[in-house]
C-alpha positions as CSV (number, residue, x, y, z in Angstrom):
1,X,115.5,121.0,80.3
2,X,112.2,119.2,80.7
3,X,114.2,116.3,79.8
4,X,116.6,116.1,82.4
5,X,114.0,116.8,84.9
6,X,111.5,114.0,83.8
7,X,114.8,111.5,83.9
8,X,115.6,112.5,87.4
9,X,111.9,112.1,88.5
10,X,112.6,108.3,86.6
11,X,115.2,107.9,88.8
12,X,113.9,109.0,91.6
13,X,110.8,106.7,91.3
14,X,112.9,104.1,90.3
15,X,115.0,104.2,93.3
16,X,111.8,104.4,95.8
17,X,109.9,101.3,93.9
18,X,113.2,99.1,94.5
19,X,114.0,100.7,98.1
20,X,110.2,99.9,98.9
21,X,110.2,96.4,97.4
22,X,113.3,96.0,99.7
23,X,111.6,97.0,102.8
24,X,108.8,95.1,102.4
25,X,111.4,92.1,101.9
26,X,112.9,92.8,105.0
27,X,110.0,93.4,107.2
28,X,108.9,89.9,106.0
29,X,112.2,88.4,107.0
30,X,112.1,89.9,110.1
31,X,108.2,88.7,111.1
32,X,109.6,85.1,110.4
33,X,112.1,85.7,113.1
34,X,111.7,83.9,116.2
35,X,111.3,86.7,118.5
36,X,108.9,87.8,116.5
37,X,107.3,84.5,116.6
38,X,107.4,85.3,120.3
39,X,106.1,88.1,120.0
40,X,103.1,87.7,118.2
41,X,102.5,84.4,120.1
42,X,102.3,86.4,123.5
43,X,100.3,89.9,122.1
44,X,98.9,88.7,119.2
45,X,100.6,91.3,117.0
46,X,103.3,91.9,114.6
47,X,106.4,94.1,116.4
48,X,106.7,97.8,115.6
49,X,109.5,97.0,113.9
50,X,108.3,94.6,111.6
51,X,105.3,97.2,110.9
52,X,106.9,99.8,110.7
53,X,108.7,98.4,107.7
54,X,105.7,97.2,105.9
55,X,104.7,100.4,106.5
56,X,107.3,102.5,105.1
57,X,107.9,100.1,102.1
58,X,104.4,100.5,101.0
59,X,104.5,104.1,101.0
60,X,107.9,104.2,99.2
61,X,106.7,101.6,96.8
62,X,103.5,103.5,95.7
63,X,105.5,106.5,95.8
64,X,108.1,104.9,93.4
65,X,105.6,103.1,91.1
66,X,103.3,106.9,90.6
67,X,106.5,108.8,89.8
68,X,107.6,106.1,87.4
69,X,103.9,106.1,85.7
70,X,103.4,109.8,85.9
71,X,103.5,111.2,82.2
């Protein structure tokens, strides 16, 4: 039983590093847009949506990486 349980936490982990990775790909994508060009041209910041991407693919990312490393 304990397993099956440590695979799924693998997978699990697994799934959040690459889902993380991918967000963080996209949210760099997106802040080499041109309205977000525009964006941070006129306020001087990235957009929400660009942040909130980094944001969430870092957490998912860490997440991912200390289930995959946890023993």
């Amino acid at each position: 039983m304990s397993t099956d349980s440590n695979s799924l936490v693998k997978l699990i982990g697994l799934i959040l590093l690459i889902g993380g990775i991918g967000m963080l790909f996209w949210g760099y994508q997106m802040s080499d847009a041109f309205t977000s060009k525009l964006t941070e041209g006129l306020t001087g910041a990235l957009p929400d949506a660009v942040m909130y991407r980094y944001i969430g693919g870092a957490i998912s990312s860490v997440a991912g990486l200390f289930l995959l490393l946890k023993k």
